[in-house]
C-alpha positions as protocol buffer text, in pm:
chain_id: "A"
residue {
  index: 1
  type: UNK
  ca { x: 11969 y: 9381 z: 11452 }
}
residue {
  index: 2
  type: UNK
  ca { x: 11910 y: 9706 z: 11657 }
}
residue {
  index: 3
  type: UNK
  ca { x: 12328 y: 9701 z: 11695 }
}
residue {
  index: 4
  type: UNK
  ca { x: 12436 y: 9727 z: 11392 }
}
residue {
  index: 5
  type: UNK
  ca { x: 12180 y: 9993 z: 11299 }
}
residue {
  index: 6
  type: UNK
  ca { x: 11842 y: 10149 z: 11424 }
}
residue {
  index: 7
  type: UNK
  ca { x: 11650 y: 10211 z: 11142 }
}
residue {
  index: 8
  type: UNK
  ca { x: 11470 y: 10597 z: 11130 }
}
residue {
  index: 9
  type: UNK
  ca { x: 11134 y: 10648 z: 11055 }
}
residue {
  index: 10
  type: UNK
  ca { x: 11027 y: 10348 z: 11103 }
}
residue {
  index: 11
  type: UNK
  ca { x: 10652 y: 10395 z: 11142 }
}
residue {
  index: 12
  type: UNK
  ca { x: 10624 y: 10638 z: 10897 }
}
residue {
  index: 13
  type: UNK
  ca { x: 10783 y: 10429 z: 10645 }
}
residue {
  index: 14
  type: UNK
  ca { x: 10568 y: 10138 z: 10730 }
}
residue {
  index: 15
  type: UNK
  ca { x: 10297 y: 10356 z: 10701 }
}
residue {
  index: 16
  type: UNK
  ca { x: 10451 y: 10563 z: 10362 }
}
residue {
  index: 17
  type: UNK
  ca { x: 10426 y: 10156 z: 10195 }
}
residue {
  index: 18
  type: UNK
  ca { x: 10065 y: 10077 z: 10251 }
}
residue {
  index: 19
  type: UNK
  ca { x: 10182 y: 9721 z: 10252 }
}
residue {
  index: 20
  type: UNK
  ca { x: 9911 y: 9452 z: 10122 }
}
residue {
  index: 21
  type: UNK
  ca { x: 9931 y: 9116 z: 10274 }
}
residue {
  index: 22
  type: UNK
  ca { x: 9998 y: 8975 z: 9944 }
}
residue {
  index: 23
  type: UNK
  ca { x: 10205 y: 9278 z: 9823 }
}
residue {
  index: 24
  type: UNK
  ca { x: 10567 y: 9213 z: 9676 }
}
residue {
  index: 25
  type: UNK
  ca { x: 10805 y: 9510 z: 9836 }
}
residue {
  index: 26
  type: UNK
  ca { x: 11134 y: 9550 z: 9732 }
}
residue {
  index: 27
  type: UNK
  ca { x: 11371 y: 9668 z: 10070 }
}
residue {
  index: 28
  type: UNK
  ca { x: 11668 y: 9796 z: 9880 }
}
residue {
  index: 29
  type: UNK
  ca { x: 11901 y: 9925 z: 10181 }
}
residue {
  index: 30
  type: UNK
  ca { x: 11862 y: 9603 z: 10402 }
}
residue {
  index: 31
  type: UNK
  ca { x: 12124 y: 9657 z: 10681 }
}
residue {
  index: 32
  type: UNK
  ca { x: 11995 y: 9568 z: 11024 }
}
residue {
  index: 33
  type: UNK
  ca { x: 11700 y: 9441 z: 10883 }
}
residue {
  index: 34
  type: UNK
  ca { x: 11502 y: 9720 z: 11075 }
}
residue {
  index: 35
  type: UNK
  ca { x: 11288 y: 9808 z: 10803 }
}
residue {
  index: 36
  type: UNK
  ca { x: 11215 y: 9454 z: 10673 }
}
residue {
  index: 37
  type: UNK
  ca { x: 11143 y: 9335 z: 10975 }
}
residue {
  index: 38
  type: UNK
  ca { x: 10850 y: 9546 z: 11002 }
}
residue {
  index: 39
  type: UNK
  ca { x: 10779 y: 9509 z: 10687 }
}
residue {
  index: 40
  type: UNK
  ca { x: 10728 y: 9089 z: 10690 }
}
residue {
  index: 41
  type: UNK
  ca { x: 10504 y: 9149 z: 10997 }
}
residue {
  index: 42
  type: UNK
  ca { x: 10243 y: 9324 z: 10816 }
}
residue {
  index: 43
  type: UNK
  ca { x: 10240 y: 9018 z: 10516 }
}
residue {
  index: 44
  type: UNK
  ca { x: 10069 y: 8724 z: 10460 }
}
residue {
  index: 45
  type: UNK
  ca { x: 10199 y: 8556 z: 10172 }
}
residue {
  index: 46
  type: UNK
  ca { x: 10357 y: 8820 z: 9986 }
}
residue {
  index: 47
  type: UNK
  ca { x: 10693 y: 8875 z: 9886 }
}
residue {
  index: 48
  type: UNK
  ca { x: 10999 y: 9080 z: 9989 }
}
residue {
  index: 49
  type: UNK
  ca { x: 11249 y: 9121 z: 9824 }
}
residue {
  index: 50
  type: UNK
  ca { x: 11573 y: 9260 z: 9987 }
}
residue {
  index: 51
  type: UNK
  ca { x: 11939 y: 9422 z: 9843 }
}
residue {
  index: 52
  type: UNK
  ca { x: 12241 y: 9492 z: 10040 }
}
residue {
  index: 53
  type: UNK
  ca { x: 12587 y: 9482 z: 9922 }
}
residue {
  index: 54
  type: UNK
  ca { x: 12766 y: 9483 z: 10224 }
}
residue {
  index: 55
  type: UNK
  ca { x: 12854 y: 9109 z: 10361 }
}
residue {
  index: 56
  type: UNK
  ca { x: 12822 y: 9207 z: 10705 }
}
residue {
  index: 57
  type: UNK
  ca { x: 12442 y: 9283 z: 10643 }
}
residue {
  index: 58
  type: UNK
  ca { x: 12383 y: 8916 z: 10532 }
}
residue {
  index: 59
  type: UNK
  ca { x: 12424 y: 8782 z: 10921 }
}
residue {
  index: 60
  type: UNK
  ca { x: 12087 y: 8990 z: 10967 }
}
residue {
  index: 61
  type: UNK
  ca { x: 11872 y: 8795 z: 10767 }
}
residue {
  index: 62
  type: UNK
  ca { x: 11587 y: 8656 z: 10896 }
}
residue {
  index: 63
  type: UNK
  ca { x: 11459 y: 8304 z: 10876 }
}
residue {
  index: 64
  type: UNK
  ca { x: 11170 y: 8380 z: 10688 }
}
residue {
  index: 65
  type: UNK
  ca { x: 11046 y: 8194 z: 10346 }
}
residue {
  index: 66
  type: UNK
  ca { x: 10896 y: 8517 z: 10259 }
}
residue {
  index: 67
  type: UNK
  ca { x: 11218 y: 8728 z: 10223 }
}
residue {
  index: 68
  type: UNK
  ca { x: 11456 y: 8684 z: 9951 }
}
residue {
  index: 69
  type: UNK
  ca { x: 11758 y: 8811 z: 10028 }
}
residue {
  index: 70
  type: UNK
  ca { x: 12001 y: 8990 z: 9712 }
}
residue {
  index: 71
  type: UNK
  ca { x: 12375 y: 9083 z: 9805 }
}
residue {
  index: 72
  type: UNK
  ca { x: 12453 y: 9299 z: 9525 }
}
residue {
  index: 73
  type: UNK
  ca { x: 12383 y: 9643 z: 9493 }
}
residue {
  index: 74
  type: UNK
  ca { x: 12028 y: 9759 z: 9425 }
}
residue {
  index: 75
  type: UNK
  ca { x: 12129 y: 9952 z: 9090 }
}
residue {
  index: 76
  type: UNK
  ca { x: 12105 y: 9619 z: 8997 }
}
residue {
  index: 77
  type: UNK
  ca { x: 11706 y: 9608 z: 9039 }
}
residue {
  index: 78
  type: UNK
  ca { x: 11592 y: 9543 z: 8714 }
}
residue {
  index: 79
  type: UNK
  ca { x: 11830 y: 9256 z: 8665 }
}
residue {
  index: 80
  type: UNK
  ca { x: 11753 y: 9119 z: 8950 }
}
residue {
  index: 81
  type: UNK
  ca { x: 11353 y: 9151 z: 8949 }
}
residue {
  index: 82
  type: UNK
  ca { x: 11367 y: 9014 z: 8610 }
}
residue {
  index: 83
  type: UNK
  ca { x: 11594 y: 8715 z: 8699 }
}
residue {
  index: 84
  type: UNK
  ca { x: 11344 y: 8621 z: 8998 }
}
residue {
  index: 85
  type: UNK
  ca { x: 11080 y: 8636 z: 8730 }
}
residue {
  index: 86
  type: UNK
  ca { x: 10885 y: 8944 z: 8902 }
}
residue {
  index: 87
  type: UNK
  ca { x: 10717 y: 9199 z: 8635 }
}
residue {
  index: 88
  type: UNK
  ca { x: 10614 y: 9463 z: 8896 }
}
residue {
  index: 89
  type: UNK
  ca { x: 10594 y: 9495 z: 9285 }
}
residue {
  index: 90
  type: UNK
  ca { x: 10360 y: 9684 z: 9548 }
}
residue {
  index: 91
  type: UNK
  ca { x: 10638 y: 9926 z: 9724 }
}
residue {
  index: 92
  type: UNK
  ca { x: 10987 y: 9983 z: 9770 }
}
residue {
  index: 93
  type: UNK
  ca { x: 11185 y: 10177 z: 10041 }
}
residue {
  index: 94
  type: UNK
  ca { x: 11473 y: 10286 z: 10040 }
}
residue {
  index: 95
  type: UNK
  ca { x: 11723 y: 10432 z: 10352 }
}
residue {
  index: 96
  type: UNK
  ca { x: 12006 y: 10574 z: 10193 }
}
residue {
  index: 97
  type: UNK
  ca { x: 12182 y: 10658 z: 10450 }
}
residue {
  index: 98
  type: UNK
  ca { x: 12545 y: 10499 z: 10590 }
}
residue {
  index: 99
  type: UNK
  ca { x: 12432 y: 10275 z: 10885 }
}
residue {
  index: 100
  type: UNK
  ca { x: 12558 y: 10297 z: 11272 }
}
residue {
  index: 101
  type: UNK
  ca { x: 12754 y: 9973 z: 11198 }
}
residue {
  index: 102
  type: UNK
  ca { x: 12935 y: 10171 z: 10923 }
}
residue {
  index: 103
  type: UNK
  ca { x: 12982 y: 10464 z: 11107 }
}
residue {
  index: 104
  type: UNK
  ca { x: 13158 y: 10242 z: 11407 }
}
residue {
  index: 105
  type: UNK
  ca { x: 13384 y: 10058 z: 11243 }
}
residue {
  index: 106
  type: UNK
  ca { x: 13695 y: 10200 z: 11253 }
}
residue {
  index: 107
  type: UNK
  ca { x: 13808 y: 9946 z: 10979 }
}
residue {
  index: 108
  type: UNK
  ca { x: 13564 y: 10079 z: 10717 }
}
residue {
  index: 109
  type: UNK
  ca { x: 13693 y: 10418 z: 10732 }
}
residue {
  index: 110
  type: UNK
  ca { x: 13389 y: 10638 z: 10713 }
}
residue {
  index: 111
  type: UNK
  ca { x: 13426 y: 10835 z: 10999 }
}
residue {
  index: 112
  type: UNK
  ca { x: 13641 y: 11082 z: 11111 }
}
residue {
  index: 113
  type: UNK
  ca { x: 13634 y: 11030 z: 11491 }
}
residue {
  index: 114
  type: UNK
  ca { x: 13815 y: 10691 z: 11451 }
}
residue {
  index: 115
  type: UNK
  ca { x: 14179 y: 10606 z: 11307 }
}
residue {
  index: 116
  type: UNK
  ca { x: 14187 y: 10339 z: 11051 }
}
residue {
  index: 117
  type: UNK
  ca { x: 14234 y: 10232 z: 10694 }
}
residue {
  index: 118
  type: UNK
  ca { x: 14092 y: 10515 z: 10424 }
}
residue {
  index: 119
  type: UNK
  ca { x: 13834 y: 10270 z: 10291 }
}
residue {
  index: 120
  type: UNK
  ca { x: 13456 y: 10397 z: 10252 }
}
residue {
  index: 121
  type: UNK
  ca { x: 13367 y: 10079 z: 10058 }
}
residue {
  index: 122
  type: UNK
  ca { x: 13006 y: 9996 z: 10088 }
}
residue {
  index: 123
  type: UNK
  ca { x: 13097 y: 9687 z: 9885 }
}
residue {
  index: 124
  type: UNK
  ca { x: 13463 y: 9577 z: 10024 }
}
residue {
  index: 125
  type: UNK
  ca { x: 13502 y: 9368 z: 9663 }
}
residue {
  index: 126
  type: UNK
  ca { x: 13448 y: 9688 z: 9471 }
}
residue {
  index: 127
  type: UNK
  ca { x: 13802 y: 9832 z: 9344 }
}
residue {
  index: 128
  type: UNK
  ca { x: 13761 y: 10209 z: 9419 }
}
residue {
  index: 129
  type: UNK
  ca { x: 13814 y: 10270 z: 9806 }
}
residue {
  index: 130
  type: UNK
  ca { x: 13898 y: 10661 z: 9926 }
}
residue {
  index: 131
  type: UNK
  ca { x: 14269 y: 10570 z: 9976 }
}
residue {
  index: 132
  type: UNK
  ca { x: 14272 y: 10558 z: 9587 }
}
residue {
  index: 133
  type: UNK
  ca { x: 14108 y: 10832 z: 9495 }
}
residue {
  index: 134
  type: UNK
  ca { x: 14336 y: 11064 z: 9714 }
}
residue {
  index: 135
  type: UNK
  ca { x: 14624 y: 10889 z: 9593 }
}
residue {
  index: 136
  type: UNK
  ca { x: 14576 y: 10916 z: 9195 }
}
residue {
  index: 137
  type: UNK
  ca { x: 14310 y: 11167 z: 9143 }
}
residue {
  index: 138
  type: UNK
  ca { x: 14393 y: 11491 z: 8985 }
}
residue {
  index: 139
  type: UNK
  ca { x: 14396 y: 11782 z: 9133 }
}
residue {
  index: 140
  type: UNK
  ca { x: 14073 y: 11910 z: 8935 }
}
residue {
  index: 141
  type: UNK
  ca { x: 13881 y: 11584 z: 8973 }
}
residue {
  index: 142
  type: UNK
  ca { x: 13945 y: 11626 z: 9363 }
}
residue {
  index: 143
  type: UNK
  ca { x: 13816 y: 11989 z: 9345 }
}
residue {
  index: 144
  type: UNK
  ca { x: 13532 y: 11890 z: 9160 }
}
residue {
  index: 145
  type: UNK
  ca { x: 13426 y: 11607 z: 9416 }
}
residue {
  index: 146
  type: UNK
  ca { x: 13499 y: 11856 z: 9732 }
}
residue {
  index: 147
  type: UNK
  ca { x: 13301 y: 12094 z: 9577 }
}
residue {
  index: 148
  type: UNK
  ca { x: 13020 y: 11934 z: 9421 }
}
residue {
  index: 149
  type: UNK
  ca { x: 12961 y: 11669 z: 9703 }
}
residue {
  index: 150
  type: UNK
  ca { x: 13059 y: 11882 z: 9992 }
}
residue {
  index: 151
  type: UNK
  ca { x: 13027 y: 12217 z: 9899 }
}
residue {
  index: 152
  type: UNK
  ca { x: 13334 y: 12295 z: 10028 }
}
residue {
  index: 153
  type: UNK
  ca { x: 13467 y: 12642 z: 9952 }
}
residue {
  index: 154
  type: UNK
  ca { x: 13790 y: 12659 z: 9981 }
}
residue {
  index: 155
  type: UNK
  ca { x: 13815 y: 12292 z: 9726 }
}
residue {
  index: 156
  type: UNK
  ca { x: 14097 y: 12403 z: 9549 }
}
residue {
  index: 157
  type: UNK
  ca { x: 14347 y: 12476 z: 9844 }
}
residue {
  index: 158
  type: UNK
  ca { x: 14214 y: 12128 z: 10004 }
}
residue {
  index: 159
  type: UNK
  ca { x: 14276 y: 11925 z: 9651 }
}
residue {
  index: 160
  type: UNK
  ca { x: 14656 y: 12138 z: 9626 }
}
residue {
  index: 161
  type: UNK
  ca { x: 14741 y: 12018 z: 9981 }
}
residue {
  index: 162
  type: UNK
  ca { x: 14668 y: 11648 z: 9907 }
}
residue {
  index: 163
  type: UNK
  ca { x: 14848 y: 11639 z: 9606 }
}
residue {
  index: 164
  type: UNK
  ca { x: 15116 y: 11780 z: 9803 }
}
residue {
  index: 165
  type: UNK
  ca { x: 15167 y: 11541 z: 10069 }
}
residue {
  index: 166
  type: UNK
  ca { x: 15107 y: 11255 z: 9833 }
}
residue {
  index: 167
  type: UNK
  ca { x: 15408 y: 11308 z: 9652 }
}
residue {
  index: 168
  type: UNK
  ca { x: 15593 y: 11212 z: 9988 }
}
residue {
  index: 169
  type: UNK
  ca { x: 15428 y: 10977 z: 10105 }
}
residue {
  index: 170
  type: UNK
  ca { x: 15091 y: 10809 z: 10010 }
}
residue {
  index: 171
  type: UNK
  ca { x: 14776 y: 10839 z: 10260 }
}
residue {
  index: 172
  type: UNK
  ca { x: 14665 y: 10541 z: 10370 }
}
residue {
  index: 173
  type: UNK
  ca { x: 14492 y: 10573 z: 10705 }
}
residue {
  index: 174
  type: UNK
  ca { x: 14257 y: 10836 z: 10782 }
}
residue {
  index: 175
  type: UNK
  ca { x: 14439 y: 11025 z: 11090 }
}
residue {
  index: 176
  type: UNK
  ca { x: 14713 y: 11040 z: 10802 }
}
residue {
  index: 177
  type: UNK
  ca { x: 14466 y: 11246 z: 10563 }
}
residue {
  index: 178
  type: UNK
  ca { x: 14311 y: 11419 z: 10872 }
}
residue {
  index: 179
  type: UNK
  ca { x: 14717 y: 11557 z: 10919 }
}
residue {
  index: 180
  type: UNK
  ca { x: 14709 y: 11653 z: 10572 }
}
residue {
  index: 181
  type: UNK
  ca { x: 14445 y: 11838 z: 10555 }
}
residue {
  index: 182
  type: UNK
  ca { x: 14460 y: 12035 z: 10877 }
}
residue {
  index: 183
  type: UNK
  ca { x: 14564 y: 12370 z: 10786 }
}
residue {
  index: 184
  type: UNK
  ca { x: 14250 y: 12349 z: 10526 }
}
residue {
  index: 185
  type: UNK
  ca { x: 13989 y: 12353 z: 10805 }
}
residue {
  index: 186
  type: UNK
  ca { x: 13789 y: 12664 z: 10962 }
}
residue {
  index: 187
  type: UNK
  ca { x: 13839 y: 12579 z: 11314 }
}
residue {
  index: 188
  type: UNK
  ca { x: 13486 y: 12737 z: 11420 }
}
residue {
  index: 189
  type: UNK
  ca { x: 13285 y: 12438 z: 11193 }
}
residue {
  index: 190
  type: UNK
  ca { x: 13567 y: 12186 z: 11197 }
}
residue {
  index: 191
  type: UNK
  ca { x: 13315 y: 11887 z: 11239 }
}
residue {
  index: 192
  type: UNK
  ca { x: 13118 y: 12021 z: 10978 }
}
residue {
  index: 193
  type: UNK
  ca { x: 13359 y: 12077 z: 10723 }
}
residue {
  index: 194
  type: UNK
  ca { x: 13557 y: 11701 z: 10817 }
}
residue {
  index: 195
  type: UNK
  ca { x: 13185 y: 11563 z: 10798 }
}
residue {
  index: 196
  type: UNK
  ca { x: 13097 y: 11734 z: 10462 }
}
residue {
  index: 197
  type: UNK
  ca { x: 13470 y: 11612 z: 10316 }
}
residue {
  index: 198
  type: UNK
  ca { x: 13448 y: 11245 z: 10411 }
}
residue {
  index: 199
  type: UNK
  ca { x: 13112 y: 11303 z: 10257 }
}
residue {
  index: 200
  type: UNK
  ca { x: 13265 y: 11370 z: 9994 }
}
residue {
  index: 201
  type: UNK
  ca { x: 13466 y: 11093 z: 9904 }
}
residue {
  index: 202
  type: UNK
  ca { x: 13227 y: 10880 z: 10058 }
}
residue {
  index: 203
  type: UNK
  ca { x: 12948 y: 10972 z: 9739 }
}
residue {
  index: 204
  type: UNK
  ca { x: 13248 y: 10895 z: 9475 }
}
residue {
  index: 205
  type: UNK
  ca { x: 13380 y: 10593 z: 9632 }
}
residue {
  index: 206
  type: UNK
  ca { x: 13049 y: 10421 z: 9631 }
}
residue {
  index: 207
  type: UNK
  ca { x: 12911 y: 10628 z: 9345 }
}
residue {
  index: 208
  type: UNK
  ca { x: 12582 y: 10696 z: 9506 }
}
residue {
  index: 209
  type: UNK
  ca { x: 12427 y: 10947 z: 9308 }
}
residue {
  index: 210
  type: UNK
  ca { x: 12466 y: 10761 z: 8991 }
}
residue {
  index: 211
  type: UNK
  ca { x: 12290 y: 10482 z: 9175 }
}
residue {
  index: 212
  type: UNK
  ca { x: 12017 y: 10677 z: 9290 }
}
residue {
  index: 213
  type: UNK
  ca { x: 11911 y: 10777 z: 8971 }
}
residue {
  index: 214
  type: UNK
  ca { x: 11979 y: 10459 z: 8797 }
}
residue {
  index: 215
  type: UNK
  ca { x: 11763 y: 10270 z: 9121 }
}
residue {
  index: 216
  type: UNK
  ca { x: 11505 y: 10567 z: 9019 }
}
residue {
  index: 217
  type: UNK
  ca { x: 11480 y: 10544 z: 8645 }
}
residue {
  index: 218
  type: UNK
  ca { x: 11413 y: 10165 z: 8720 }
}
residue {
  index: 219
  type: UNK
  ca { x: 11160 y: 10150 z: 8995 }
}
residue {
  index: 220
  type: UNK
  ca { x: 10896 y: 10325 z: 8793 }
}
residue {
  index: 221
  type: UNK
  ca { x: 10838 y: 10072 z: 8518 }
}
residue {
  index: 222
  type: UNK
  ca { x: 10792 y: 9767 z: 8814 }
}
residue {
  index: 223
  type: UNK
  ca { x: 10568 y: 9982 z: 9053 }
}
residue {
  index: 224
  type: UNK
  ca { x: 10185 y: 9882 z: 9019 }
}
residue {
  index: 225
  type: UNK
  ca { x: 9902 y: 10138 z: 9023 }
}
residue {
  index: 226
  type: UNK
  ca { x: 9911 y: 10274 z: 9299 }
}
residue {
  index: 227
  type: UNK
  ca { x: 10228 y: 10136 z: 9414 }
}
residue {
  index: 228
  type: UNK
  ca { x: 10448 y: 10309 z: 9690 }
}
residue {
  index: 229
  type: UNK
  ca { x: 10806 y: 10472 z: 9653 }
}
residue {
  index: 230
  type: UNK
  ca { x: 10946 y: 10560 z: 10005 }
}
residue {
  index: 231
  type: UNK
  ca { x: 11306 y: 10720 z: 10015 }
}
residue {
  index: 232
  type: UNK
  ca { x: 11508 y: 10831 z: 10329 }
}
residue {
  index: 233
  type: UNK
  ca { x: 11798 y: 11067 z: 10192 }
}
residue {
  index: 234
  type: UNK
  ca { x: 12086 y: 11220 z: 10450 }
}
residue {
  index: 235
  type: UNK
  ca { x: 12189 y: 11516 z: 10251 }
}
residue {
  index: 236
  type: UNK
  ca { x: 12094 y: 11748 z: 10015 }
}
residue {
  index: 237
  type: UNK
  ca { x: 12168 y: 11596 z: 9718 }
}
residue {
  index: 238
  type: UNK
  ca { x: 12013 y: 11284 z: 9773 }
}
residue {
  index: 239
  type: UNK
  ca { x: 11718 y: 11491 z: 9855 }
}
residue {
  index: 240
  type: UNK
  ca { x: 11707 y: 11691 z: 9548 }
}
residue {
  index: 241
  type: UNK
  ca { x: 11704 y: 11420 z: 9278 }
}
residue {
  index: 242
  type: UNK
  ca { x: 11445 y: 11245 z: 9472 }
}
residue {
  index: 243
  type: UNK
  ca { x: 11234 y: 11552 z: 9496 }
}
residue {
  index: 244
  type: UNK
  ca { x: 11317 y: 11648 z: 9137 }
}
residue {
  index: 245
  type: UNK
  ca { x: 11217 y: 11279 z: 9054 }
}
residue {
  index: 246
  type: UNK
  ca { x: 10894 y: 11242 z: 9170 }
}
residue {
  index: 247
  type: UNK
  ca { x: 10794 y: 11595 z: 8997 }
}
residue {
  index: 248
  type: UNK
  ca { x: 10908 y: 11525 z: 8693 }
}
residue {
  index: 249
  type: UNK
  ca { x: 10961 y: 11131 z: 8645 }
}
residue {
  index: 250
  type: UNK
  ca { x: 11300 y: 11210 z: 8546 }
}
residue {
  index: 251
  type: UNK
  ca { x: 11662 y: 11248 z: 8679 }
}
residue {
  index: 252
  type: UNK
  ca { x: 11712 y: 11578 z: 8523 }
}
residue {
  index: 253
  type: UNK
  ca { x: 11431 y: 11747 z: 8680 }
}
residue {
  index: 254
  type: UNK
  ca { x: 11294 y: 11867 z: 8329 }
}
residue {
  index: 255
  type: UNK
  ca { x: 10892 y: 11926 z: 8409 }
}
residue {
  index: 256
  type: UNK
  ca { x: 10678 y: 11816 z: 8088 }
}
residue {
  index: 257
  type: UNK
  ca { x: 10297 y: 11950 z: 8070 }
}
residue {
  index: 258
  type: UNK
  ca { x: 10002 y: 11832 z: 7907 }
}
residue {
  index: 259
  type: UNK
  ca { x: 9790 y: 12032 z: 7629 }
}
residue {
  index: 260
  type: UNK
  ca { x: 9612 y: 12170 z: 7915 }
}
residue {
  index: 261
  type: UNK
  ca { x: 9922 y: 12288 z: 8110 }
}
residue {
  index: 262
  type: UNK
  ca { x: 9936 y: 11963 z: 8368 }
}
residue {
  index: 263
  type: UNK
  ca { x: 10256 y: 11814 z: 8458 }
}
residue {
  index: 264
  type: UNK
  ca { x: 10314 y: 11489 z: 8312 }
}
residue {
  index: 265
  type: UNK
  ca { x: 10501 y: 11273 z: 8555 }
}
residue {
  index: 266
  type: UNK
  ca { x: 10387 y: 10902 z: 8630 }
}
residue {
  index: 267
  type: UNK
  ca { x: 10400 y: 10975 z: 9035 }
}
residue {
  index: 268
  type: UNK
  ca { x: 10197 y: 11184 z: 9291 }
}
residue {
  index: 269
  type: UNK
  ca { x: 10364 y: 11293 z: 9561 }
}
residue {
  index: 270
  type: UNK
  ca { x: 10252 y: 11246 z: 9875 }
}
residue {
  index: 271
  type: UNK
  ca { x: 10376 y: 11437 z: 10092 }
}
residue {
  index: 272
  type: UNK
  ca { x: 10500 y: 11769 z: 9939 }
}
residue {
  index: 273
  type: UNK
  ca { x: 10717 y: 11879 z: 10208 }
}
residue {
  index: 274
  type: UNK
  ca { x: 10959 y: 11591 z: 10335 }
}
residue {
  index: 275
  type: UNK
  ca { x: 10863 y: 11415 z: 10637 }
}
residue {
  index: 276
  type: UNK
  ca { x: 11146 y: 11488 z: 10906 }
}
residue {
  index: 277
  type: UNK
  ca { x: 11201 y: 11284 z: 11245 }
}
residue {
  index: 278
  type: UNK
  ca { x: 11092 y: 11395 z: 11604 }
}
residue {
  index: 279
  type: UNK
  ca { x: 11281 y: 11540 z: 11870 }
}
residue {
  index: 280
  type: UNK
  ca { x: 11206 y: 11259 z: 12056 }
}
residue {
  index: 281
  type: UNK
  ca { x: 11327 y: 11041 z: 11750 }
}
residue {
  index: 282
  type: UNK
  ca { x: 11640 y: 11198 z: 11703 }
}
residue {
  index: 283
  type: UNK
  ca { x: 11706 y: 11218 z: 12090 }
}
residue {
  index: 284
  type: UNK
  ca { x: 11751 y: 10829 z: 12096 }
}
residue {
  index: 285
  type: UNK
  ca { x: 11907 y: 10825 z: 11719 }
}
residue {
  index: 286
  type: UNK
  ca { x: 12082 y: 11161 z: 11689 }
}
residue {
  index: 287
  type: UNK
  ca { x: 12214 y: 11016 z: 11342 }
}
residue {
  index: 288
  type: UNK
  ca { x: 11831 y: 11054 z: 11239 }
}
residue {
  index: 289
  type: UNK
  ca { x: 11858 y: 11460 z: 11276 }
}
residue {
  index: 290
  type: UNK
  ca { x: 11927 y: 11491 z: 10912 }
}
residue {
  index: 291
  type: UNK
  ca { x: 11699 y: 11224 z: 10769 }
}
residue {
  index: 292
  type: UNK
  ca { x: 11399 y: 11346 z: 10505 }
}
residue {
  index: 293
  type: UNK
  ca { x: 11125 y: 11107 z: 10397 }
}
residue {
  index: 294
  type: UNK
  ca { x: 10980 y: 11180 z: 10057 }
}
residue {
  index: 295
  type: UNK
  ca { x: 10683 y: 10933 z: 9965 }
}
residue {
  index: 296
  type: UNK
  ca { x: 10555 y: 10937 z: 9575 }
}
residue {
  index: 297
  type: UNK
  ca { x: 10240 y: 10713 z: 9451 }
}
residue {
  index: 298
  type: UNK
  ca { x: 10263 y: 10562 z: 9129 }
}
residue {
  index: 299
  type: UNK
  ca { x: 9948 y: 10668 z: 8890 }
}
């Protein structure tokens, strides 16, 4: 498990849960099985209950009567809590971040550093991989994702010179897109800005702010009293509608107040700054330097 992905945080998600040893915990981001692994140790006979939509995450599972395992992808909570009969749950975490194993694979496509096919698939069934959306987006939708998702400035120049070279010859592989898109790129932050544009097209591929919010508005009406809600996020945006979540109890952030002035949201938060990694953490893991743990109660 530790090679496909070493999972951040560890203890002080562990810790975030405040697992019972008959608790049911929902794992939603299974991967390596890092998390859940810790988390089974510390039950007796409860329950976990863990999602992953990537096939390659399915060779981690344990052999463990406790753990049942979902491949699908964990907007599908409610669906799937319902189907296994289970009306609410203890705890769920949540790492949202792209695992090492990801990162690696020069197949997948998600990193720049390696030449391969322009995929970014989470879920390699799903139809929507980056090579399409550079190849038939429109110029403003490509704007819109650059700048919304990576905050790119100059979005409009990098959208023109895609459409550009696509109406030579399509991009397939990502050194081909990394050719187009050269003369876009400030050559002081180059990693940055190829980090924060395969970001980019990484969040629309695999739609993973829509899930987030969907896996949010969910969550709340299975947690127990009392019930933990741990969430890693990688980037800002992640971060925000996690934040703006556990204020508010919704996606939009909108803060509702009581006759006597008191927010109305059905968490406590707590911890009200995020919880970031050591040095000595992200010394062994540098892909931990970005991570933020947020951890809300349910009331």
């Amino acid at each position: 498990m530790s090679e496909y992905h070493q999972p951040v945080l560890l203890k002080e998600c562990i810790d975030g849960l405040q697992i019972k040893p008959n608790g049911i915990y929902v794992d939603v981001t299974f991967g390596g099985g890092g998390h859940s692994k810790e988390i089974l140790k510390r039950l007796d006979k409860g329950k976990l209950i863990a999602f992953d939509q990537d096939e390659n995450a399915a060779l981690n599972i344990v052999n463990d009567e406790r753990l049942i395992f979902v491949r699908h992808n964990f907007k599908y909570l409610k669906h799937f809590l319902m189907y296994l009969g289970i009306q609410n749950i203890d705890g769920l975490l949540a790492d949202l971040g792209v695992s090492s194993h990801h990162f690696d694979s020069p197949e997948r496509g998600f990193s720049f550093r390696f030449e391969g096919e322009l995929d970014m698939r989470m879920n390699q069934s799903s139809e929507l991989s980056a090579k399409e959306i550079v190849n038939t987006y429109s110029k403003d939708d490509l704007k819109k994702i650059f700048k919304v998702y990576g905050e790119i400035k100059n979005a409009d120049f990098l959208a023109r010179k895609i459409i550009e070279a696509r109406q030579e010859n399509k991009i397939v592989t990502t050194q081909q897109f990394l050719d187009v898109i050269k003369p876009c790129v400030p050559q002081k932050i180059e990693n940055r800005y190829l980090a924060m544009v395969f970001q980019s097209l990484r969040i629309e591929v695999n739609k993973e702010l829509e899930t987030l919010e969907s896996l949010l508005e969910s969550v709340q009406g299975f947690l127990n009293p009392q019930g933990r809600l741990v969430v890693i996020s990688y980037h800002s945006l992640e971060d925000r509608i996690v934040k703006n979540f556990i204020r508010s109890g919704n996606k939009e952030g909108e803060i509702e107040k009581d006759f006597y002035g008191n927010v109305k949201s059905p968490f406590l938060a707590v911890n009200r700054k995020p919880i970031l990694p050591c040095d000595e953490e992200i010394e062994k893991n540098p892909r931990a330097r970005s991570a933020k743990l947020r951890i809300a109660e349910k009331l």
